[in-house]
Every structure is written in structure tokens, then in C-alpha cells.
C-alpha positions in Angstrom: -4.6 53.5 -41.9 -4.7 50.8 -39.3 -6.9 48.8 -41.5 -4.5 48.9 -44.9 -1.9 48.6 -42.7 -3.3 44.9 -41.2 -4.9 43.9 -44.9 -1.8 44.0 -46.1 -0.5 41.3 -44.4 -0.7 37.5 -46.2 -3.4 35.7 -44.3 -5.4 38.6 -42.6 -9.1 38.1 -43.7 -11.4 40.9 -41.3 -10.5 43.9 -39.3 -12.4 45.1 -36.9 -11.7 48.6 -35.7 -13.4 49.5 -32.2 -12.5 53.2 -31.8 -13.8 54.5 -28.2 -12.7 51.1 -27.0 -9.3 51.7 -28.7 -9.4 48.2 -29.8 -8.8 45.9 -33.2 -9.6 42.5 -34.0 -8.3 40.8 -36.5 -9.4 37.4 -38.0 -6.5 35.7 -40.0 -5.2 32.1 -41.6 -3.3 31.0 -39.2 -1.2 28.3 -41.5 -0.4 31.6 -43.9 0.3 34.5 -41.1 0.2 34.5 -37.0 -0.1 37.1 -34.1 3.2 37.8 -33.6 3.7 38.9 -37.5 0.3 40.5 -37.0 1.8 42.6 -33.4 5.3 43.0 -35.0 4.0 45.3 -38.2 1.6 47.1 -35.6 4.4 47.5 -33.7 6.8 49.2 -36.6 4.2 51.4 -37.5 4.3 53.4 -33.6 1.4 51.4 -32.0 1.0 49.9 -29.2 -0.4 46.4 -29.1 -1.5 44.4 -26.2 -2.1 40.5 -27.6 -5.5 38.6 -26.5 -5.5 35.7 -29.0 -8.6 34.3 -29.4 -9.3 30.9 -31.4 -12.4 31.3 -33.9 -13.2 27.7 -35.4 
């Protein structure tokens, strides 16, 4: 669910779901979408977020 949830938003282009870690990494355009749109819908959905932005060139 996490991972329809994320593609869905404009911009995302990988998930990565990391379940014993309880983590997710998410690659995105960063002129079409951003972290805090990304943490927001997270957010709605009744999850917890914790933002580590990371820049991948």
C-alpha cells in the first residue's frame, strides 16, 4: 500500500521499501514533486515519517 500510495505522486520515480528496518526511500524529480509533499501524503495516510533527505546526482 505504501508503495501505490508514494507512486502516485507526480515526480516519484523508485520506492524502496526496507521492512525489518521499517524504512522507505524514495527517489523523485525534484523540479516536479519535493519531500515535504512526499512526508505530507505519508502523513495523511496515519504514518509516521521521519525526513533524511539525501541528494542523488
Amino acid at each position: 500500500m505504501v508503495t501505490k500510495l508514494i507512486t502516485s505522486i507526480n515526480g516519484v520515480s523508485r520506492v524502496d521499501i526496507n521492512i525489518p528496518e521499517r524504512t522507505v526511500n524514495v527517489a523523485y524529480d525534484s523540479r516536479v514533486t519535493d519531500a515535504y509533499v512526499i512526508q505530507m501524503t505519508l502523513l495523511k495516510a496515519g504514518y509516521k515519517t521521519i525526513e533524511e533527505p539525501r541528494r542523488v546526482h
